[in-house]
C-alpha positions as a Markdown table, in Angstrom:
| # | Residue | x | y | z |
|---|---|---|---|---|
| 1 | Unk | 22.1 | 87.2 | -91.2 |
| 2 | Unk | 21.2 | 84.0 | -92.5 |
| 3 | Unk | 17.8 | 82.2 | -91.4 |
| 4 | Unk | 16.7 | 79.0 | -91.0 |
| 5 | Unk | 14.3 | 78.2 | -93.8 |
| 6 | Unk | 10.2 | 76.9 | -92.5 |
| 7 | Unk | 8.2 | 75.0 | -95.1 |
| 8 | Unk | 5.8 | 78.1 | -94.5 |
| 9 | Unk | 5.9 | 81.1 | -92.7 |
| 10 | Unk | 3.6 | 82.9 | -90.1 |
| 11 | Unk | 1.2 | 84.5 | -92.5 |
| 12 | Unk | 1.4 | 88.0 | -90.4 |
| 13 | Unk | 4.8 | 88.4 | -91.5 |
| 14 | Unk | 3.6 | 89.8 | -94.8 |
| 15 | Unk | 2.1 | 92.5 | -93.0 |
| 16 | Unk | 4.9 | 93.8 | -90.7 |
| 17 | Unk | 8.1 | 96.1 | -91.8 |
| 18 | Unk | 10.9 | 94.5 | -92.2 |
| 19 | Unk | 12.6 | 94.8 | -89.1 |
| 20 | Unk | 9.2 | 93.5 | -87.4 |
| 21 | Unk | 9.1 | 90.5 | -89.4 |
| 22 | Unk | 12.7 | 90.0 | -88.5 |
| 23 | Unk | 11.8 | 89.5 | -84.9 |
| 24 | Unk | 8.7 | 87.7 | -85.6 |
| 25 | Unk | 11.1 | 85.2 | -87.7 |
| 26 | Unk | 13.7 | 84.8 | -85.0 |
| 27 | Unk | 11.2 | 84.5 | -82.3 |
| 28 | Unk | 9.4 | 81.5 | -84.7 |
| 29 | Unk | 13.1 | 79.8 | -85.2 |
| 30 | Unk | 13.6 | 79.8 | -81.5 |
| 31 | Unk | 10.7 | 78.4 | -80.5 |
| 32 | Unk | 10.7 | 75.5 | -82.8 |
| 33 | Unk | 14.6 | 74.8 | -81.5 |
| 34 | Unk | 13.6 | 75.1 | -77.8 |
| 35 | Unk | 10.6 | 72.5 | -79.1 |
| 36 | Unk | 13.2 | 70.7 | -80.6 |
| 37 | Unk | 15.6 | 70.6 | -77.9 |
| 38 | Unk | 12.9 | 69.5 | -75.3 |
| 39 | Unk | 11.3 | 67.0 | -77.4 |
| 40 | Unk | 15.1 | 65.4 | -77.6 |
| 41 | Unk | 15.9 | 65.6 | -74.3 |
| 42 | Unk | 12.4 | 64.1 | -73.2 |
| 43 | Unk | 13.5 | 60.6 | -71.4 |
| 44 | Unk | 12.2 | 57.0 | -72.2 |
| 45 | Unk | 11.4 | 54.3 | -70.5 |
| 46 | Unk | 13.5 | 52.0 | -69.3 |
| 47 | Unk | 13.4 | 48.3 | -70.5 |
| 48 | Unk | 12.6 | 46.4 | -67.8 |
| 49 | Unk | 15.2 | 43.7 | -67.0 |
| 50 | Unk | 14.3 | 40.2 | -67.4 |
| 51 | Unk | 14.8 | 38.6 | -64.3 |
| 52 | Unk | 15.6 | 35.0 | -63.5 |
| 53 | Unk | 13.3 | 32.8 | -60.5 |
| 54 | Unk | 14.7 | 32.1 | -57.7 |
| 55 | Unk | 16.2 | 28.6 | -57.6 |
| 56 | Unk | 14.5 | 26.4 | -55.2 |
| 57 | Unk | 16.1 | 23.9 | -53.3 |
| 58 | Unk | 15.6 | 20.2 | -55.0 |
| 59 | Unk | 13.8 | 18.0 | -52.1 |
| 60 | Unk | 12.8 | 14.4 | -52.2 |
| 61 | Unk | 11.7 | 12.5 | -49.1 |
| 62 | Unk | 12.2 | 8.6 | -48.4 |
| 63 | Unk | 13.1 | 6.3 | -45.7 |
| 64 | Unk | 9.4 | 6.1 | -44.2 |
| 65 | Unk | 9.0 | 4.4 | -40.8 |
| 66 | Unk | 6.9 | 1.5 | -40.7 |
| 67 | Unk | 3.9 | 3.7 | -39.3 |
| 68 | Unk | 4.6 | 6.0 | -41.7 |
| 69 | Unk | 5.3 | 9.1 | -38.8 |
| 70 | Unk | 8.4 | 9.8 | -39.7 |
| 71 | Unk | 11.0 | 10.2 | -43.0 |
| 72 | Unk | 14.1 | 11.5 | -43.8 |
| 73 | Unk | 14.1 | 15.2 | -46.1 |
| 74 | Unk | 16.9 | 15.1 | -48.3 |
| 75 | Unk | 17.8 | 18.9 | -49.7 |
| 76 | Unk | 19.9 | 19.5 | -52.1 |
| 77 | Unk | 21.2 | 23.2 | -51.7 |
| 78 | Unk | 22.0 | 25.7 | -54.3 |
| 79 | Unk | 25.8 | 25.5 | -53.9 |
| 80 | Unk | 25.8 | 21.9 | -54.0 |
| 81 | Unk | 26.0 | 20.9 | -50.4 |
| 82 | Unk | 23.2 | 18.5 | -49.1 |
| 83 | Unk | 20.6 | 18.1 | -46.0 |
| 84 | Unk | 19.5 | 15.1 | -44.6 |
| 85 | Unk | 17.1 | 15.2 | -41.9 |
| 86 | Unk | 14.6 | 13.0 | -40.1 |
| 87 | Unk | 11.0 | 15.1 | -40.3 |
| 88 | Unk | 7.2 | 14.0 | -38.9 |
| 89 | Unk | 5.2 | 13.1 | -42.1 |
| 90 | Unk | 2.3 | 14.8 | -41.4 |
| 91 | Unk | 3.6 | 18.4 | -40.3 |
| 92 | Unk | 7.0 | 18.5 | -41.9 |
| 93 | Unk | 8.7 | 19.4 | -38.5 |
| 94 | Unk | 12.5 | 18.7 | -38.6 |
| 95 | Unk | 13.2 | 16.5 | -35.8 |
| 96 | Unk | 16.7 | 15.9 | -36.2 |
| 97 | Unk | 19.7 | 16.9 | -38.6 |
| 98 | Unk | 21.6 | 13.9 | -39.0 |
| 99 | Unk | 23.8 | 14.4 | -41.9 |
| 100 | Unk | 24.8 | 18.1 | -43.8 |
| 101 | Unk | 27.5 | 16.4 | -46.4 |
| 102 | Unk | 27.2 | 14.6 | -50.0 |
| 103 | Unk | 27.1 | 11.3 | -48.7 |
| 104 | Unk | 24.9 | 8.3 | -49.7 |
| 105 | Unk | 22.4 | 6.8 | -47.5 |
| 106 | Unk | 20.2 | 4.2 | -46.9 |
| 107 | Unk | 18.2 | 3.6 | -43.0 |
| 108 | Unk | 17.0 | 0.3 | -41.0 |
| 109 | Unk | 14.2 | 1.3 | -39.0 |
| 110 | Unk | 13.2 | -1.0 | -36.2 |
| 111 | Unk | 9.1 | -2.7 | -36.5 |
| 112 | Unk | 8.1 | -0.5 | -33.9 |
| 113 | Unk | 9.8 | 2.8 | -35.5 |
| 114 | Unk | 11.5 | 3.6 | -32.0 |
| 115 | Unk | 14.6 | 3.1 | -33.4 |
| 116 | Unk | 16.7 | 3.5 | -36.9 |
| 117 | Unk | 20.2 | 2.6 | -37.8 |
| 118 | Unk | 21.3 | 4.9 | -40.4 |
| 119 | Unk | 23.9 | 4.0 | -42.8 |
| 120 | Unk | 26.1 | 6.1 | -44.4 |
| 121 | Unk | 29.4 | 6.2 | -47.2 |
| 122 | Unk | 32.2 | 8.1 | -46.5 |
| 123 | Unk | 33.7 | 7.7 | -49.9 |
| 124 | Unk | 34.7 | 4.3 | -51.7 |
| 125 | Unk | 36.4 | 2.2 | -48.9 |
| 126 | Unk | 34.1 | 3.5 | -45.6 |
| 127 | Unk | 30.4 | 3.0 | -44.6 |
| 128 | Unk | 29.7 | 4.3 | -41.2 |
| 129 | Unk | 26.7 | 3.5 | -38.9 |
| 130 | Unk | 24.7 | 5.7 | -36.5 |
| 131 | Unk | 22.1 | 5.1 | -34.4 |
| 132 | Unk | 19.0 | 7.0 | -33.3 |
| 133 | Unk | 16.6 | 5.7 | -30.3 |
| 134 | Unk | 13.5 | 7.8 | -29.9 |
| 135 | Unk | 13.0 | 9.7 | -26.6 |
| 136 | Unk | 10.0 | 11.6 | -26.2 |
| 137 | Unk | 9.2 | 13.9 | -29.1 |
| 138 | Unk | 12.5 | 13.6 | -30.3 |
| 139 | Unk | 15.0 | 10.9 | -31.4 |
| 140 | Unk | 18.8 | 11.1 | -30.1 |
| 141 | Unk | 22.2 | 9.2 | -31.6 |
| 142 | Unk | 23.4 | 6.9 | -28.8 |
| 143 | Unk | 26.9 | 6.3 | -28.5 |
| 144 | Unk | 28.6 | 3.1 | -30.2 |
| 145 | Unk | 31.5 | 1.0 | -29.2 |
| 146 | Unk | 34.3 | 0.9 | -31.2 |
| 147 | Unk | 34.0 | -2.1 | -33.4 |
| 148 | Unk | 36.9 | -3.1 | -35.9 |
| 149 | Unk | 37.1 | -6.2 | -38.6 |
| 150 | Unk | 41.1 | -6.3 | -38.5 |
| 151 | Unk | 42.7 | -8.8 | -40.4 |
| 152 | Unk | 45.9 | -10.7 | -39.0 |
| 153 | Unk | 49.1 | -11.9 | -40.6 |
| 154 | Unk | 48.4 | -15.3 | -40.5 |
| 155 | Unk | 45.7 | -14.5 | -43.0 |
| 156 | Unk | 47.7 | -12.2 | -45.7 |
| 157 | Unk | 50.5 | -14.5 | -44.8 |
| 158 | Unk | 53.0 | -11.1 | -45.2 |
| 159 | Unk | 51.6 | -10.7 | -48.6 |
| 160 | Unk | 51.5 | -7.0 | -49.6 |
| 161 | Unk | 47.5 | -5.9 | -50.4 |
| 162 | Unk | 47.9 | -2.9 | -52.5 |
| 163 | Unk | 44.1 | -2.1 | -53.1 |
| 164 | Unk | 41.4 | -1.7 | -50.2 |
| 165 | Unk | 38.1 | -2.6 | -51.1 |
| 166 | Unk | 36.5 | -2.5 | -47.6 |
| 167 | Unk | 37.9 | -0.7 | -44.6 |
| 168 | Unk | 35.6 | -1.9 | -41.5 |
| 169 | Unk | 32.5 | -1.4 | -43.8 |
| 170 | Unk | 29.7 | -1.2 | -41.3 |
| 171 | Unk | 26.2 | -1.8 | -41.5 |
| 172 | Unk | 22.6 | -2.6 | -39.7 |
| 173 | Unk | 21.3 | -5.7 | -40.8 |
| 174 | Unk | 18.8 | -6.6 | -38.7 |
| 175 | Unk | 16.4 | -5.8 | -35.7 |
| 176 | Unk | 15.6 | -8.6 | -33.1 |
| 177 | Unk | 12.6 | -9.0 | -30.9 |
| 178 | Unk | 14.5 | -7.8 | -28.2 |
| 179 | Unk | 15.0 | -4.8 | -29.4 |
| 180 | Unk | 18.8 | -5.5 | -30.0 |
| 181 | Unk | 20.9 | -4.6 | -33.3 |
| 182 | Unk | 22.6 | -7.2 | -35.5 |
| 183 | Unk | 25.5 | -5.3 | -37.4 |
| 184 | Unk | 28.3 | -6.5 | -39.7 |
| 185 | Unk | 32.0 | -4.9 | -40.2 |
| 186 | Unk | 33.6 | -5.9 | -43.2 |
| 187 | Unk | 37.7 | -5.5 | -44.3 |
| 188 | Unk | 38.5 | -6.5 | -47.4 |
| 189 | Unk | 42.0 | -6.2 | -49.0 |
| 190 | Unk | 43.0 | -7.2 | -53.3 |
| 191 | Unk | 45.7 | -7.0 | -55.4 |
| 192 | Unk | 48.6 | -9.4 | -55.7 |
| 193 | Unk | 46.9 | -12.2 | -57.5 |
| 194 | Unk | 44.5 | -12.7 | -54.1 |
| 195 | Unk | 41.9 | -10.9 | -52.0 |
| 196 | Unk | 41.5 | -11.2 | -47.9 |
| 197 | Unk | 38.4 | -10.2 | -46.3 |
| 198 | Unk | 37.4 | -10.1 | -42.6 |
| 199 | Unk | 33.5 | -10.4 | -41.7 |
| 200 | Unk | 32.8 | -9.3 | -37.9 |
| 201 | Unk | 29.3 | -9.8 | -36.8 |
| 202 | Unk | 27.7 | -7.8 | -33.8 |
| 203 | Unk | 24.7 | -8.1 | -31.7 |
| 204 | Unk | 24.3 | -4.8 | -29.9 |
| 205 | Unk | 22.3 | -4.3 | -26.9 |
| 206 | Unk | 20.3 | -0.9 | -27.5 |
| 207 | Unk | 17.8 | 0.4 | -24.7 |
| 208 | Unk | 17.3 | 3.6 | -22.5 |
| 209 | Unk | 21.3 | 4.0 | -21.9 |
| 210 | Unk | 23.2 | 6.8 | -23.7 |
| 211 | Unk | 25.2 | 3.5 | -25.0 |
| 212 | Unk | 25.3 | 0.6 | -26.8 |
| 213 | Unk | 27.0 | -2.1 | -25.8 |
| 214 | Unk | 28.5 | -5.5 | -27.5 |
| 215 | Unk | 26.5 | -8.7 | -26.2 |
| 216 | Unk | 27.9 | -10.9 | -28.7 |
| 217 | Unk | 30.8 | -11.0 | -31.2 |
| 218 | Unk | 32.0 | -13.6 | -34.2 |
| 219 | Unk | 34.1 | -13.2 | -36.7 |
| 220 | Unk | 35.1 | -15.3 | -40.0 |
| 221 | Unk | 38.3 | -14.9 | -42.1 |
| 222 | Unk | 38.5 | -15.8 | -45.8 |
| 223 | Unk | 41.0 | -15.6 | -48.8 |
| 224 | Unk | 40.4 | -16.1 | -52.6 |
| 225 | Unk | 42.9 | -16.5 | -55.8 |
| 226 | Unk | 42.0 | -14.0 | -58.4 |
C-alpha cells in the first residue's frame, strides 16, 4: 500500500505494532483530506455588483407669469420624450399638461396672468397657437377659429413655389387692455428666383366663452426677387 507522505508523523506511531500504526496513519491521511476537501469547498463571498443611479429626469422651469404664480415645467424623460406643463411656483402642483411631444416653445402671458397664449413648432414650416384662460384654480384651452394666411394666384402669378418657408405660422403677439388677443398667420412660399408671403393679422375677442372669436381681420400680400 502506498501512503501519502506528512512532513512529520504523529509521534505515538513509534509506539504501536505495525498494524496499529497502519490505522493510526490512514486515519491521519483521511482527516487531513476531509480537511482539505472542506477547506476547498468552503464558499466566498460574492463581489458585490457595482450598480449604476438611477437616471433622474432633466427639469428646467421658465415662462414665469408676471406675478410670478405660475410657470411652465419642462421634463425631459429618460427615453427621450418631453413634458411641458403649466405648475404653481410656490407648491409645484401641475395645473395643466399642455404639451407631451419634442416641440419648441415659447408663451405670451397676459399683465394680469389670467391668460397665456402658448406657442408652439410643429417642425420647420408650422407654429401653432393655443390658448389657456384661467377659471378658478385651474386654467382651460378655449377653442379657436380657424384662421388661414392663403395666398391667391394673382399673387404667385401661376409661378410654381417649390420651397415653403411658412405654412400659416401663427403666433400671439400681443395683449390689449381689453383683454383681447392680437395674433399674426404668416405663409410664405421661395424658390424660382422669387419669394411670396401672406401676413394675416387677428384681433381675437377672448372672455368667459368656451370660444374665441374674430373681431377684426387684415391682411397684406407681398413678393420679393431673390
Amino acid at each position: 500500500m502506498h501512503l501519502p507522505r506528512f512532513p512529520q508523523l504523529p509521534n505515538r506511531c513509534f509506539n504501536l505494532g505495525v498494524t496499529a500504526c497502519l490505522a493510526l496513519l490512514l486515519a491521519f491521511a483521511h482527516g487531513t483530506h476531509a480537511a482539505a476537501d472542506e477547506t476547498a469547498a468552503e464558499p466566498t463571498e460574492p463581489k458585490a455588483q457595482a450598480t449604476e443611479p438611477n437616471s433622474q429626469p432633466e427639469k428646467s422651469v421658465g415662462g414665469i407669469s408676471p406675478n410670478k404664480q405660475f410657470a411652465f415645467l419642462e421634463t425631459y424623460n429618460s427615453d427621450d420624450s418631453r413634458n411641458l406643463d403649466l405648475i404653481e411656483q410656490k407648491t409645484g402642483k401641475i395645473l395643466a399638461r399642455v404639451s407631451d411631444e419634442e416641440k419648441g416653445w415659447h408663451v405670451l402671458w397676459s399683465p394680469d396672468s389670467r391668460r397665456f397664449a402658448l406657442m408652439t413648432r410643429l417642425g420647420h414650416p408650422i407654429q401653432v397657437l393655443d390658448v389657456y384662460v384661467r377659471h378658478g384654480d385651474d386654467f382651460r384651452r378655449i377653442k379657436l377659429p380657424v384662421m388661414e394666411a392663403k395666398i391667391p394666384s394673382k399673387i404667385t402669378r401661376g409661378k410654381p413655389h417649390p420651397h415653403v418657408a411658412n405654412l400659416n405660422w401663427t403666433g400671439g403677439e400681443r395683449w390689449n387692455k381689453d383683454g383681447s388677443l392680437v395674433v399674426t398667420i404668416e405663409t410664405m412660399f421661395d424658390g424660382a428666383g422669387e419669394s411670396v408671403e401672406a401676413t394675416r393679422t387677428v384681433v381675437l375677442a377672448i372672455d368667459r366663452s368656451p370660444k374665441a372669436r374674430i373681431v377684426k381681420s387684415t391682411i397684406k400680400y407681398k413678393r420679393e426677387e431673390e
